[in-house]
C-alpha positions as a Markdown table, in Angstrom:
| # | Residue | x | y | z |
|---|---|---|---|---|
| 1 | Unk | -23.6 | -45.2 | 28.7 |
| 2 | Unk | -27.3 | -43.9 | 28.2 |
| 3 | Unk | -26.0 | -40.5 | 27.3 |
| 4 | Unk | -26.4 | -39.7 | 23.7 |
| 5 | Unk | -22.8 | -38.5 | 23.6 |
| 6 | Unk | -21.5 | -41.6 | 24.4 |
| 7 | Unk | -18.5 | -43.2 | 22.1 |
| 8 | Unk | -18.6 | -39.8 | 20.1 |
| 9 | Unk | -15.0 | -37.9 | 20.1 |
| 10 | Unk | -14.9 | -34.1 | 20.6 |
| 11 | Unk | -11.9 | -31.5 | 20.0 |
| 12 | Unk | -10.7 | -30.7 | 23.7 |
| 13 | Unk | -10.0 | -27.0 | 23.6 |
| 14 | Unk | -6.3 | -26.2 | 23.3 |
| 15 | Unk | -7.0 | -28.2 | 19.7 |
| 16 | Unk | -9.9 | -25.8 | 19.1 |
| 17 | Unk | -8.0 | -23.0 | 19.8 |
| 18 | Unk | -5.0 | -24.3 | 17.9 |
| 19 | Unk | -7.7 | -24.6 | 15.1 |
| 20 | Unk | -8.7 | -21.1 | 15.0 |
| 21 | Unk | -5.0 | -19.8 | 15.0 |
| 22 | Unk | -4.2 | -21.9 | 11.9 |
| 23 | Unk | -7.6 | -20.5 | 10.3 |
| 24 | Unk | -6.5 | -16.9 | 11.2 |
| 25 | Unk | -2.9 | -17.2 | 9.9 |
| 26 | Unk | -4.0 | -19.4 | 6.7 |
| 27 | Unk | -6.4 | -15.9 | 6.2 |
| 28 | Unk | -3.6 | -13.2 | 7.1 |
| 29 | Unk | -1.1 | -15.6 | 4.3 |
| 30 | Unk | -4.3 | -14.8 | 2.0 |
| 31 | Unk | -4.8 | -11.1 | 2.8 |
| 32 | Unk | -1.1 | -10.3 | 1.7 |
| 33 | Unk | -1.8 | -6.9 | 3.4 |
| 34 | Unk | 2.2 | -6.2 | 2.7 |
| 35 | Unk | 3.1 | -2.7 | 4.3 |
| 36 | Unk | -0.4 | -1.9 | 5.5 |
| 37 | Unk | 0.0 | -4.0 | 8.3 |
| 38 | Unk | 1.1 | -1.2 | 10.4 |
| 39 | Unk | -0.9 | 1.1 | 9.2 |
| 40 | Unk | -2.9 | 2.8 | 12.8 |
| 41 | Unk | -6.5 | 4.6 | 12.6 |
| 42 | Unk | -4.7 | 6.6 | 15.6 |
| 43 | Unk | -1.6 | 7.2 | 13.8 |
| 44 | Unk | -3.7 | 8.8 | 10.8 |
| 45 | Unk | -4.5 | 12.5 | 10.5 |
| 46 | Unk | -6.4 | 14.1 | 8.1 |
| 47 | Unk | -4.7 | 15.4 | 4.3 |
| 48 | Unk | -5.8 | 16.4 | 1.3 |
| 49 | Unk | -4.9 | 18.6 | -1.7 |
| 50 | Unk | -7.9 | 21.3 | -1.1 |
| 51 | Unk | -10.2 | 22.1 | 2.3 |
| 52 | Unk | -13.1 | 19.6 | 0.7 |
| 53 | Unk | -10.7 | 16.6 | -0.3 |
| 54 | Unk | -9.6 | 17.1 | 3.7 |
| 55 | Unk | -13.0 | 17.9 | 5.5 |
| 56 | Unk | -14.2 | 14.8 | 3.1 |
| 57 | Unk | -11.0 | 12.4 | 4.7 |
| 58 | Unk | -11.6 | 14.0 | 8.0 |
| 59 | Unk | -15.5 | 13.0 | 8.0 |
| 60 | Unk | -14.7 | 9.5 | 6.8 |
| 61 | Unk | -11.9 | 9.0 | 9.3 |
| 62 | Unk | -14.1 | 9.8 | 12.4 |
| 63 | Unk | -16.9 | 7.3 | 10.9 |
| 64 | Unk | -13.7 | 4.4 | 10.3 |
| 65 | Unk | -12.7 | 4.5 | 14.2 |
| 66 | Unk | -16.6 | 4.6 | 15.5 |
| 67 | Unk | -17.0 | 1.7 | 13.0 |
| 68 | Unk | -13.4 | 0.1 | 14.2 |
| 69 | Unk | -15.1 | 0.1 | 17.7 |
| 70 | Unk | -18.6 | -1.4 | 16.4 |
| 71 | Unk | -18.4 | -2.8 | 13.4 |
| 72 | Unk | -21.7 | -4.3 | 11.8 |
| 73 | Unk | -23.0 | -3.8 | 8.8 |
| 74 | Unk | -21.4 | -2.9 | 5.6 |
| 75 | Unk | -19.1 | 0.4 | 5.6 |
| 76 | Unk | -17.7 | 1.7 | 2.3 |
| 77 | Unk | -15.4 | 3.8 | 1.4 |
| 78 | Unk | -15.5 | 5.2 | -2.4 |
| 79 | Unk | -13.2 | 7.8 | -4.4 |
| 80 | Unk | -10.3 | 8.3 | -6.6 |
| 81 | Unk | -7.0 | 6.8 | -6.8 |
| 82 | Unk | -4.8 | 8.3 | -4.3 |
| 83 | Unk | -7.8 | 9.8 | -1.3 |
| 84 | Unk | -6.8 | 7.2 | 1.1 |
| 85 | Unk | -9.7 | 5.0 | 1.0 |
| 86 | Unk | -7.4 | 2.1 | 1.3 |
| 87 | Unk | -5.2 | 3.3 | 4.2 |
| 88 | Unk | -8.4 | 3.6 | 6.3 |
| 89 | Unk | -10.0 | 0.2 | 5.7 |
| 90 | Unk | -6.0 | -0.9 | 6.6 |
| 91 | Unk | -6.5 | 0.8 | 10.0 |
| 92 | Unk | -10.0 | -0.6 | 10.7 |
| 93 | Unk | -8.7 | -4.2 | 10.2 |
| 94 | Unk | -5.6 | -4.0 | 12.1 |
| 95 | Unk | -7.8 | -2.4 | 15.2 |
| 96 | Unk | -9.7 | -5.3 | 14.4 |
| 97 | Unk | -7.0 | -7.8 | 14.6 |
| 98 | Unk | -5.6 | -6.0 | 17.7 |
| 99 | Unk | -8.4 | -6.8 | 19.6 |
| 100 | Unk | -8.5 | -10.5 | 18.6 |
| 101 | Unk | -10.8 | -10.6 | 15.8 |
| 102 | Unk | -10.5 | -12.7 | 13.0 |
| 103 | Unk | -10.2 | -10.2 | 9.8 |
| 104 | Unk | -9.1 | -11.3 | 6.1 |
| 105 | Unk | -8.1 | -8.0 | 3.9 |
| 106 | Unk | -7.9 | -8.4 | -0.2 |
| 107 | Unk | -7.9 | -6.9 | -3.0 |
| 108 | Unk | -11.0 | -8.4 | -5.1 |
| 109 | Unk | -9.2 | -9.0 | -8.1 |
| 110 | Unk | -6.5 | -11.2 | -6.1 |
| 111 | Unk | -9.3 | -12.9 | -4.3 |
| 112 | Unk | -10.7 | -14.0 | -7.8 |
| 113 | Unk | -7.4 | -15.3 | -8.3 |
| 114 | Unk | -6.7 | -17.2 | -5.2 |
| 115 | Unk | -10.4 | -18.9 | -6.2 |
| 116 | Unk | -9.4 | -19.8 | -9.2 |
| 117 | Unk | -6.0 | -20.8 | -8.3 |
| 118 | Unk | -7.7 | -23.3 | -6.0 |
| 119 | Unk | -8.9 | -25.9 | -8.8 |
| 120 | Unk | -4.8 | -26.6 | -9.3 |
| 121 | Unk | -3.6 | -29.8 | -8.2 |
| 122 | Unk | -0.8 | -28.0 | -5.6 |
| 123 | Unk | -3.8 | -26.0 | -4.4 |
| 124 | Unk | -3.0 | -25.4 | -0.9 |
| 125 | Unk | -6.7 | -25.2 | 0.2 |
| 126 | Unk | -9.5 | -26.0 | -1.6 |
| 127 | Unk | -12.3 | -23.9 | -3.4 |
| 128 | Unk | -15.1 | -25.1 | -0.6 |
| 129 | Unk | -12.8 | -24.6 | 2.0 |
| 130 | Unk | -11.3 | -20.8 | 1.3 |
| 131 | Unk | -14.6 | -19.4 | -0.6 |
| 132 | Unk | -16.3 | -21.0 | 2.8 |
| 133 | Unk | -13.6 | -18.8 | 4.8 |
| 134 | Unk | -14.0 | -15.3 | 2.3 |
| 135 | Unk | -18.0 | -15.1 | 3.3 |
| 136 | Unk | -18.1 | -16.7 | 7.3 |
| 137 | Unk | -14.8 | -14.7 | 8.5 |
| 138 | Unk | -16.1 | -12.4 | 11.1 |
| 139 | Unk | -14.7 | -9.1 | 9.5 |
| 140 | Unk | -13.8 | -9.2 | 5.9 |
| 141 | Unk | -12.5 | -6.0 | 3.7 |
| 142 | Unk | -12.6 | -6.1 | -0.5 |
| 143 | Unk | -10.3 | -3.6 | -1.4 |
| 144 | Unk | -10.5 | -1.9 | -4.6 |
| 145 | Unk | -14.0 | -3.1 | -5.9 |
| 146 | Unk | -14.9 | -3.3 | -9.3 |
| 147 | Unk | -11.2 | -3.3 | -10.9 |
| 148 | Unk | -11.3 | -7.1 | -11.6 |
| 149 | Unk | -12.7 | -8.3 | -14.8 |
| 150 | Unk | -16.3 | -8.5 | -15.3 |
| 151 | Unk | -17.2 | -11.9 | -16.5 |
| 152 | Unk | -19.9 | -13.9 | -15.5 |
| 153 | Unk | -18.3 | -15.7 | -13.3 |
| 154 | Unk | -16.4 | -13.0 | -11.0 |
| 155 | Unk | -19.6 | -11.1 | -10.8 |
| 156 | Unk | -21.4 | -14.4 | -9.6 |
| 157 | Unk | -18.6 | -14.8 | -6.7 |
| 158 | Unk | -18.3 | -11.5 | -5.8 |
| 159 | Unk | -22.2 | -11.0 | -5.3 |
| 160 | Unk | -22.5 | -14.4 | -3.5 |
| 161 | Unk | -19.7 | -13.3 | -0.8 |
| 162 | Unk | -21.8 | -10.4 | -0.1 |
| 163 | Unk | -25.0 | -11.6 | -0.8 |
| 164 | Unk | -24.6 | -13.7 | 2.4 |
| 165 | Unk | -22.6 | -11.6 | 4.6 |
| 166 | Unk | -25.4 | -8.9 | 4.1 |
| 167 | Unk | -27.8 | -11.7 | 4.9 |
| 168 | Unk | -26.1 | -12.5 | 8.1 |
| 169 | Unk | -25.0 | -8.7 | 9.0 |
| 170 | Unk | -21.3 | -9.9 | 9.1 |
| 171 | Unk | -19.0 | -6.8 | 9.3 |
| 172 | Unk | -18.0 | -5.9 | 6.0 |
| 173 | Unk | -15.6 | -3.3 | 4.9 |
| 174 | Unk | -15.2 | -2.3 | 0.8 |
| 175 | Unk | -13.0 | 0.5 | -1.1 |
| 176 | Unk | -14.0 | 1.6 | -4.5 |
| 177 | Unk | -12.9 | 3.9 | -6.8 |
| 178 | Unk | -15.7 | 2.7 | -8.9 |
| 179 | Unk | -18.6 | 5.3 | -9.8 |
| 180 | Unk | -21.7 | 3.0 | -7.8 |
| 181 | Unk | -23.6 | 3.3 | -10.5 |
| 182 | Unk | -21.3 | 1.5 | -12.7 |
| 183 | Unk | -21.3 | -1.9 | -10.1 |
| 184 | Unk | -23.4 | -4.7 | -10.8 |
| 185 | Unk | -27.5 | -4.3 | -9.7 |
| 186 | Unk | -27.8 | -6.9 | -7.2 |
| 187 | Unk | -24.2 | -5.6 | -5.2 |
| 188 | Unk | -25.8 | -2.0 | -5.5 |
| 189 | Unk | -28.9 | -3.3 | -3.7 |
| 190 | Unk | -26.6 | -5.3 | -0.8 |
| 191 | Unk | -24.0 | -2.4 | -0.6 |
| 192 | Unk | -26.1 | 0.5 | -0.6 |
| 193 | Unk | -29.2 | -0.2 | 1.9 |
| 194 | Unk | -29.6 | 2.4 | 4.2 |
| 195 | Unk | -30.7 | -0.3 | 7.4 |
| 196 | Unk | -27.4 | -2.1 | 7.0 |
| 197 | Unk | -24.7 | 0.1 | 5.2 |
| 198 | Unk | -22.6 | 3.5 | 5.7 |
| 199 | Unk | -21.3 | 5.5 | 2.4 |
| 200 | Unk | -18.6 | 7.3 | 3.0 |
| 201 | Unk | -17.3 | 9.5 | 0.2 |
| 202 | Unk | -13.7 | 10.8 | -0.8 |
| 203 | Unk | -14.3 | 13.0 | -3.7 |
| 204 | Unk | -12.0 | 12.4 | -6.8 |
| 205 | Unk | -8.8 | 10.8 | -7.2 |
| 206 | Unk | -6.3 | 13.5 | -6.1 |
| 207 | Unk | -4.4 | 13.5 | -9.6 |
| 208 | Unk | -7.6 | 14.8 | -11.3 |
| 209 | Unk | -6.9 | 18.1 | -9.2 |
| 210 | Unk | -3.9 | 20.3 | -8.5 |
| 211 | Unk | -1.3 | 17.7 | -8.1 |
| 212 | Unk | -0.4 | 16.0 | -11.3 |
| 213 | Unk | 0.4 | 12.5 | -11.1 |
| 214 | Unk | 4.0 | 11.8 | -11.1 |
| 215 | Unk | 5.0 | 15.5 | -9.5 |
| 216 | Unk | 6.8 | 15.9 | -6.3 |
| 217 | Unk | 4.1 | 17.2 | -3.5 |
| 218 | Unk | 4.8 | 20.8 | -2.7 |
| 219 | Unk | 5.6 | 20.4 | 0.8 |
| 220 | Unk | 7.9 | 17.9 | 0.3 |
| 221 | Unk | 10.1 | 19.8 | -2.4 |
| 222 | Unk | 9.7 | 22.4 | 0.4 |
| 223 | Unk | 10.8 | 20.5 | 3.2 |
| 224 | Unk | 13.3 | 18.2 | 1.4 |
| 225 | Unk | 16.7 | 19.6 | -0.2 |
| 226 | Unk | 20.5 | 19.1 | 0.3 |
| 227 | Unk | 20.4 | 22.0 | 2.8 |
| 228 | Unk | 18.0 | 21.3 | 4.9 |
| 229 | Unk | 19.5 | 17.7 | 5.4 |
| 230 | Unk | 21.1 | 17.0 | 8.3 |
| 231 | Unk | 23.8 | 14.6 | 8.2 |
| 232 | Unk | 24.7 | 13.9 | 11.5 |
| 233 | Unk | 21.7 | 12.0 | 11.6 |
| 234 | Unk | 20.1 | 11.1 | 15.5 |
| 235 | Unk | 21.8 | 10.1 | 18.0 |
| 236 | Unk | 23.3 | 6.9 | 17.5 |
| 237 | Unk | 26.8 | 4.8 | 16.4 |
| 238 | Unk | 29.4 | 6.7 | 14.4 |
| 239 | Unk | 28.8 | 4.0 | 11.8 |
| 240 | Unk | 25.0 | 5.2 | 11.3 |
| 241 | Unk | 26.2 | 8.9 | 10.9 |
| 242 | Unk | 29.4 | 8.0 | 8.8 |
| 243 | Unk | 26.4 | 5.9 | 6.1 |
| 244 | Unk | 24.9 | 9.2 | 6.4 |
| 245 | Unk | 27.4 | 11.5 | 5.3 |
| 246 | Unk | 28.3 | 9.0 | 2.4 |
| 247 | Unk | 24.7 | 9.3 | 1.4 |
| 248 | Unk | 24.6 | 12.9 | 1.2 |
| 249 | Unk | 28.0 | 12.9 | -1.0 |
| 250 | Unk | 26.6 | 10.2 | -3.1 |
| 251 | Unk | 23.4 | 12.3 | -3.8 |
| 252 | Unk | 24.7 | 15.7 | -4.5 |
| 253 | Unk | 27.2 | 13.7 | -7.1 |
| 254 | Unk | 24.3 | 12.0 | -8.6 |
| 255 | Unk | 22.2 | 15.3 | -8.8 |
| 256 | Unk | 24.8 | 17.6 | -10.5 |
| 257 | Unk | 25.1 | 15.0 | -13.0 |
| 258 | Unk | 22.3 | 11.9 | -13.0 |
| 259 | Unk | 23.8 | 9.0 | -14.6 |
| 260 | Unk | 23.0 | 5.5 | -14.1 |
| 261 | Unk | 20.5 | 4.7 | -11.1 |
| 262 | Unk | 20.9 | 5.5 | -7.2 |
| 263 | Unk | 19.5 | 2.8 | -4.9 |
| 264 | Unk | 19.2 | 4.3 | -1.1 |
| 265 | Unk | 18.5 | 1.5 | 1.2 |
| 266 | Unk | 17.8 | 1.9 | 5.1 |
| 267 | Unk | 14.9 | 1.8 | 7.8 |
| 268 | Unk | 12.0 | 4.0 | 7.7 |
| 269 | Unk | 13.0 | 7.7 | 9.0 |
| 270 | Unk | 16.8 | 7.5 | 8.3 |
| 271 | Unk | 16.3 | 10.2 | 5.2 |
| 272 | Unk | 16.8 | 8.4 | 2.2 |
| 273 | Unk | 13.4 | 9.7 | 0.9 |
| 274 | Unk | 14.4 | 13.2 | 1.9 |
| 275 | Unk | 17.9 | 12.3 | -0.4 |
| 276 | Unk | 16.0 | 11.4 | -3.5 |
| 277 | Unk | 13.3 | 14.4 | -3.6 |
| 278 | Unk | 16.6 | 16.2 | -3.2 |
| 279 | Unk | 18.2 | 14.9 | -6.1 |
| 280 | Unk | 14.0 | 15.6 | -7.7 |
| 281 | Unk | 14.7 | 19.5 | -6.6 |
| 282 | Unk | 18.3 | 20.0 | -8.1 |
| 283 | Unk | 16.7 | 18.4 | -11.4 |
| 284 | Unk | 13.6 | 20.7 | -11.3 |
| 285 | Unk | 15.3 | 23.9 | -10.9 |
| 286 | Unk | 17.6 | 22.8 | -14.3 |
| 287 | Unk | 14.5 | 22.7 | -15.4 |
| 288 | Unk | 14.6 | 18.8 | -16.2 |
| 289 | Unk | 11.1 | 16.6 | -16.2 |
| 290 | Unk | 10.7 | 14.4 | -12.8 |
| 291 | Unk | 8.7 | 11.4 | -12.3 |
| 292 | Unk | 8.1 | 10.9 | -8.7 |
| 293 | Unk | 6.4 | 8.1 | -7.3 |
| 294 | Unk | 5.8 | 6.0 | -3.7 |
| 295 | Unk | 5.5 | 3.2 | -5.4 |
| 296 | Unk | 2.0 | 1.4 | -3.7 |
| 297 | Unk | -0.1 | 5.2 | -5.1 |
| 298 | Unk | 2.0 | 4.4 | -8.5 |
| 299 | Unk | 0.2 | 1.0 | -8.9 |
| 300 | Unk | -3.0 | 2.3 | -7.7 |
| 301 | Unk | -2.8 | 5.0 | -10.2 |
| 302 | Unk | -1.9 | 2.3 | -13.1 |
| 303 | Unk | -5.3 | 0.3 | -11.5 |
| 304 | Unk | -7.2 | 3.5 | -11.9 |
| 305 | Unk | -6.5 | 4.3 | -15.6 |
| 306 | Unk | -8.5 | 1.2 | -16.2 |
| 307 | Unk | -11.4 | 3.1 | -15.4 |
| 308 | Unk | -13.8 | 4.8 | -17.5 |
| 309 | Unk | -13.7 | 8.1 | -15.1 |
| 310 | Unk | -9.4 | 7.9 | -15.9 |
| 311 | Unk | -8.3 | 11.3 | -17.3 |
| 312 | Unk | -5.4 | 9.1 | -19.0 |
| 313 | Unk | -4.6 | 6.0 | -20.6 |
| 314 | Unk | -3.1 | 3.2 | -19.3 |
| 315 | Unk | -0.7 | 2.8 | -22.2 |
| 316 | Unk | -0.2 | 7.1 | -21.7 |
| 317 | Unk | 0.9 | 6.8 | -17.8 |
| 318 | Unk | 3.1 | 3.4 | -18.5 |
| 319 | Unk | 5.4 | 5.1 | -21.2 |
| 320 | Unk | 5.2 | 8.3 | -19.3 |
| 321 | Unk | 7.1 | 5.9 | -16.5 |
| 322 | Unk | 9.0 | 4.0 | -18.4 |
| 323 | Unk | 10.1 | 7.1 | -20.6 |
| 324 | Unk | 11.0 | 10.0 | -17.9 |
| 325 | Unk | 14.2 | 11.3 | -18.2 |
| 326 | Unk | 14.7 | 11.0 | -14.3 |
| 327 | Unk | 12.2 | 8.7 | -12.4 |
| 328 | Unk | 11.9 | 8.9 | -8.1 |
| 329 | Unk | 11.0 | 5.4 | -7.1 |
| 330 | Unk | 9.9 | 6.1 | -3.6 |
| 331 | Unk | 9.9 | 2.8 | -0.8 |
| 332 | Unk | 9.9 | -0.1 | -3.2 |
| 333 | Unk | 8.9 | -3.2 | -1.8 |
| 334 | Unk | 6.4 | -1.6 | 0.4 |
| 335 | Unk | 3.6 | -2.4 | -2.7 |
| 336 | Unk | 0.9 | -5.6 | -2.1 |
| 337 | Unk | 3.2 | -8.1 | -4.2 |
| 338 | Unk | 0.6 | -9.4 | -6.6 |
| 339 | Unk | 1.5 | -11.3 | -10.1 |
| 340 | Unk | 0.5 | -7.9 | -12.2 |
| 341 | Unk | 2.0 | -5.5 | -9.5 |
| 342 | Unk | 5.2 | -7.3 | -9.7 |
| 343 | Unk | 4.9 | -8.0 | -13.8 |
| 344 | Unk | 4.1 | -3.8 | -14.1 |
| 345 | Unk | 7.5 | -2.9 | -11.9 |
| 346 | Unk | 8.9 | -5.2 | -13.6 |
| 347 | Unk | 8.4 | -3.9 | -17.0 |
| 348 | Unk | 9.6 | -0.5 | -15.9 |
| 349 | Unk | 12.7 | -1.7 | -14.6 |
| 350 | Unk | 13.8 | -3.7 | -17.5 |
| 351 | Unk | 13.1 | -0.9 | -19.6 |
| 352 | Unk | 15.1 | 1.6 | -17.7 |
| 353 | Unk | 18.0 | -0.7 | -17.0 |
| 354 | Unk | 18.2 | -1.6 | -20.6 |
| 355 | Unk | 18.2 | 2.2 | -21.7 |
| 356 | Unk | 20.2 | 3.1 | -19.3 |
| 357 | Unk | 17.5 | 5.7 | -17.6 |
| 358 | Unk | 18.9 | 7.8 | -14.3 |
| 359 | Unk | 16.8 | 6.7 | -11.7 |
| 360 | Unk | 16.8 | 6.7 | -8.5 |
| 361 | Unk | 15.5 | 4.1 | -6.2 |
| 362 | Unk | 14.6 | 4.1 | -2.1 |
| 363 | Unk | 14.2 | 0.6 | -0.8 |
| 364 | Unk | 14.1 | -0.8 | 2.8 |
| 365 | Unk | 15.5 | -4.2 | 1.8 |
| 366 | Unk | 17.0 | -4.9 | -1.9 |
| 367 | Unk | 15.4 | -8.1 | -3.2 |
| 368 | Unk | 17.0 | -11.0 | -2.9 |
| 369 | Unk | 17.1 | -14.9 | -4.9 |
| 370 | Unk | 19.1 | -15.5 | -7.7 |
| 371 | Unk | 15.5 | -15.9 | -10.2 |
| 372 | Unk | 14.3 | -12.8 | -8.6 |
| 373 | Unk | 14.2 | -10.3 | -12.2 |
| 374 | Unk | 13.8 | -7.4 | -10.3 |
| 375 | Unk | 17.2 | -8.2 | -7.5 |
| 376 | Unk | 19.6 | -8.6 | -11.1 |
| 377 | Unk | 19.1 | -5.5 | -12.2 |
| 378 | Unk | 19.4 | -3.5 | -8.3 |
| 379 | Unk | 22.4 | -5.7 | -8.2 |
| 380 | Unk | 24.0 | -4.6 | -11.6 |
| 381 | Unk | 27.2 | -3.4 | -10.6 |
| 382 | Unk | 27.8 | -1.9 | -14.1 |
| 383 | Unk | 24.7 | 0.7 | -13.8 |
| 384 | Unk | 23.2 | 0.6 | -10.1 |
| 385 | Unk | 25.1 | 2.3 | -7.2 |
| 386 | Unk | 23.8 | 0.8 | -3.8 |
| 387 | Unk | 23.6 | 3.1 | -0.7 |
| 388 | Unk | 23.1 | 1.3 | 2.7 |
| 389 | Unk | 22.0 | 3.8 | 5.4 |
| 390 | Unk | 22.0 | 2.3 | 9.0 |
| 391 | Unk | 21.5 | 5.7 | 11.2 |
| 392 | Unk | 18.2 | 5.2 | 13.2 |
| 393 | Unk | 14.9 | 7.1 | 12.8 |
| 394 | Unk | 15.4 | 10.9 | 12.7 |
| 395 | Unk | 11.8 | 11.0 | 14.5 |
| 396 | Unk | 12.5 | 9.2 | 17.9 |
| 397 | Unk | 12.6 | 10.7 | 20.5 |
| 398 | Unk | 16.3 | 10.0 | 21.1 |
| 399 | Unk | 17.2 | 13.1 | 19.0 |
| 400 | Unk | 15.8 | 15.6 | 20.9 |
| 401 | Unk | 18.4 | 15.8 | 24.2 |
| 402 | Unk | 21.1 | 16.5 | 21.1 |
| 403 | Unk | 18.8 | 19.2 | 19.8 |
| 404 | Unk | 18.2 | 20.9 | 23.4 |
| 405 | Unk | 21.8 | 21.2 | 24.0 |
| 406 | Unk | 22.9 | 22.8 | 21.0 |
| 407 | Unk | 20.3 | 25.5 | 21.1 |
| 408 | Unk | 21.6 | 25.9 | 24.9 |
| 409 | Unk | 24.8 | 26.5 | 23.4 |
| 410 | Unk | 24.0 | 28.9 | 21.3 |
């Protein structure tokens, strides 16, 4: 009864460890990290449109996985839109996470948002609580730093975040596409100290060199037509290779003549991406303007034209979408669903639908809810021809005992 303990309750441990899990998954609701979730440091290999822009990714991709093993410090990626910087802070924070740490991913400007949305009355958490979380979580990643607006106040939050953590050397991982020089004094003096942080540079967004925004890669319109599609698909159900050979059909109707939209829906590897830069080629060689997009680089190129290094207007790269005579959405869905990601795909697919634009759509899942904008017009009977495609992955292993046996044959 002496013992200064004594009458005083404490958490036994399954409820601390129950406490931690709730933090963890209240954090991952946060981060939003959409597609990028799977996203593997091990998985990634080098690419780049010139021998620099690759030696540059290859350099910052060995520092990503020796920082993924010991992360302390700050390590930052910067560069232009579309040089992967965001892929590899998605691999270090699902390492991270694999090996039980506690990581929260955002995108600064959504961060600033889920702060302010925190002095609502329906407010899930409060400010204390979740700003508390964004600068003591033991791993955090900003993506995208310095696209949010610059007012007083979301400079004074940003800086505090990492005004601590560089106090306390938590493990911190940021992307910009930002020139340095351009960011705020005080973050330049936490983010850019030799003792705590790692620069690791990209070079320039890869639309400011050979590849245009909005073109079809070269090795893809190389790799990808009607003829080199194989529409027996691997091996599988009859049903999978029967959706298969309805696709094809559908496709090579749609590219001889592109009216209305074309919406391929299946799993990841079951060729509906090779389909629609195939329907791209047949348009090309007519001699017909392309827009091709994946659809998370299309956002991050609308982000970047923000920017005072942008080589285009925001207003000029919009229209050019919204405008194209035949636009390649590639793996909707697979975008961070933020209020302005989802207002900007929005606009362009209200504007197509209502002029009637070809376009042509790939999708693992079409939207769904009856007040979903975005699901009315993929389900417009009138306009939109739906494509399900239920073969399996044309890159397990599964299809290679098929492949051995015909070339035994021959």
């Amino acid at each position: 009864m002496d013992h200064p303990d004594f009458g005083r309750a404490f958490p036994c441990t399954c409820r601390r460890e129950r406490g931690a899990r709730d933090r963890l998954d209240r954090l991952r609701r946060f981060s939003n990290m959409g597609s990028l979730a799977s996203v593997s440091l091990e998985a990634i290999t080098p690419a780049g449109a010139s021998a620099e822009a690759r030696a540059r990714f290859e350099a910052a991709l060995t520092a990503a996985r020796a920082y993924a093993e010991a992360p302390r410090g700050c390590f930052m990626l910067i560069g232009g839109s579309g040089t992967g910087k965001t892929h590899l802070a998605a691999g270090i924070a699902n390492h991270l996470m694999e090996r039980g740490e506690a990581v929260f991913f955002t995108f600064v400007p959504d961060l600033l948002d889920h702060l302010r949305a925190t002095y609502g009355p329906d407010a899930e958490v409060s400010y204390d609580e979740l700003f508390e979380q964004v600068k003591t979580v033991p791993v955090l990643v900003l993506d995208d730093l310095g696209t949010h607006s610059t007012t007083p106040w979301a400079e004074e939050k940003v800086y505090q975040v990492l005004n601590h953590r560089y106090l306390n050397d938590l493990p911190t991982i940021v992307t910009s596409s930002v020139a340095l020089d351009r960011l705020d004094a005080r973050l330049q003096q936490r983010l850019l100290d030799p003792r705590t942080s790692r620069v690791m540079d990209l070079g320039a967004a890869a639309s400011a060199g050979g590849q245009r925004v909005g073109a079809v890669p070269h090795e893809m319109l190389k790799r990808m037509r009607f003829e080199s599609f194989e529409p027996a698909g691997a091996a599988g159900a009859a049903e999978g290779r029967e959706t298969l050979q309805a696709a094809i059909a559908m496709s090579t109707a749609f590219a001889r003549d592109p009216h209305g939209w074309l919406v391929l829906v299946g799993d990841s590897g079951c060729g509906k991406t090779h389909l629609a830069v195939a329907v791209a080629n047949a348009a090309l060689q007519r001699g017909e303007e392309v827009f091709f997009a994946f659809v998370p680089d299309l956002l991050d190129h609308l982000r970047y034209t923000f920017s005072p290094d942008s080589r285009v207007t925001y207003d000029e790269l919009f229209d050019r979408v919204k405008q194209t005579p035949l636009l390649v959405l590639d793996d909707l869905g697979s975008e961070t669903s933020t209020p302005w990601a989802n207002e900007k795909l929005y606009q362009i697919i209200v504007h197509r639908h209502n002029a009637r634009l070809p376009t042509v759509i790939t999708t693992r899942a079409i939207p769904t809810g009856s007040n979903n904008p975005i699901a009315s017009r993929l389900n417009d009977p009138r306009l939109v021809v739906v494509m399900p495609i239920t073969a399996p992955d044309y890159r397990q292993p599964s299809v290679t005992p098929r492949r051995k046996r015909a070339a035994g044959a021959g």
